[in-house]
N, C-alpha and C positions, 0 to 999 in steps of 0.2 A: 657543594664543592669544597673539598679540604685547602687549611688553609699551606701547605704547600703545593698544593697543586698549581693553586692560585698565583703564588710569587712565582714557580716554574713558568708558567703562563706568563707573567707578567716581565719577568727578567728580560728576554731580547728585546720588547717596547720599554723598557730604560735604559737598559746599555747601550744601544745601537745610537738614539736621540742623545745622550749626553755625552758619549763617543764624539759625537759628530758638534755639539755643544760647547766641549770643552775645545776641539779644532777649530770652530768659528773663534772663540772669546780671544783665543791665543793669534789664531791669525792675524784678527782686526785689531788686537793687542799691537802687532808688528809693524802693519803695515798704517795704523788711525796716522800717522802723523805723516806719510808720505804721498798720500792719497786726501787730496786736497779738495774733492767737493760731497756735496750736504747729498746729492741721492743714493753714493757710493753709502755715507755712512748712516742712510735711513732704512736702504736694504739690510744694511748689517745689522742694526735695532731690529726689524722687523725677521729677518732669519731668525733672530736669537729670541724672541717673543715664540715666534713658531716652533722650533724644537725644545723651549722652556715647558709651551705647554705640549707638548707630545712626551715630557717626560712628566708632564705630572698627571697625566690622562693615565700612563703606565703604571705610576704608582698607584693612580685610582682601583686598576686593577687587582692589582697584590692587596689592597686595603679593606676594598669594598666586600662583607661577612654576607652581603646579601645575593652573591651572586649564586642561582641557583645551574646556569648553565654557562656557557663560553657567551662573553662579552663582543659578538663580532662587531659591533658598532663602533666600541672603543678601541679595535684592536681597527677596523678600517678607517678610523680616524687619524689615528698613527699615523699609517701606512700613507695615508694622502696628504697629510701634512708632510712629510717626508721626504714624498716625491713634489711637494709643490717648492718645499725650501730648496730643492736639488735646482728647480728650477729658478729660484729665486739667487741663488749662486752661481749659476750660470748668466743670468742679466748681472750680476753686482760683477763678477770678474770682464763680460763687456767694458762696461760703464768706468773700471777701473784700468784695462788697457788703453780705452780713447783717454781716459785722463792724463796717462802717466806716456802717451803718444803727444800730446799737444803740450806736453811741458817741456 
C-alpha cells in the first residue's frame, strides 16, 4: 500500500474525530464553569479520551509502512468509538439540562 494512499485512507478518521475534538474541548471550555457537577465533567474527560484516541488510531493508519491491505479493524474502531461518544454526548447534555433545571 503506497504511502499516499494510506494518509488518503487515513485523513476522514482524523478529521472527522478532531473536528468533533476540537468542538468538545471548546464546548466544555464554555460552559466547565457554569455546569456545576463532577459526572457532567467526567463524561467530558471521558468524550475527549475517546475521540483523542480515534484520532490517534487514525494517525496509526497514515503511519503504519506495514500495512499490506486496508486496516478494517482500525477504521471499525473509529467508527465505534464515534458512535459511542455521539452517545456519550447525548447522556452529558441530559445530565447537563437536569443540572442547569435544578439550579
Amino acid at each position: 500500500m503506497t504511502t499516499l494512499f494510506r494518509w488518503q485512507l487515513a485523513a476522514p478518521f482524523i478529521f472527522f474525530p478532531a473536528l468533533f475534538l476540537m468542538a468538545t474541548v471548546a464546548g466544555s471550555r464554555i460552559v466547565w464553569s457554569l455546569v456545576d457537577d463532577s459526572a457532567w465533567r467526567a463524561l467530558t474527560a471521558f468524550m475527549c479520551l475517546m475521540l483523542l484516541a480515534c484520532v490517534g488510531i487514525g494517525l496509526s493508519i497514515g503511519v503504519d509502512r506495514d500495512l499490506d491491505s486496508l486496516p478494517w479493524r482500525r477504521m471499525l474502531t473509529v467508527v465505534v468509538f464515534l458512535g459511542l461518544s455521539l452517545g456519550v454526548h447525548w447522556v452529558r447534555e441530559m445530565i447537563q439540562i437536569d443540572a442547569m433545571a435544578s439550579t
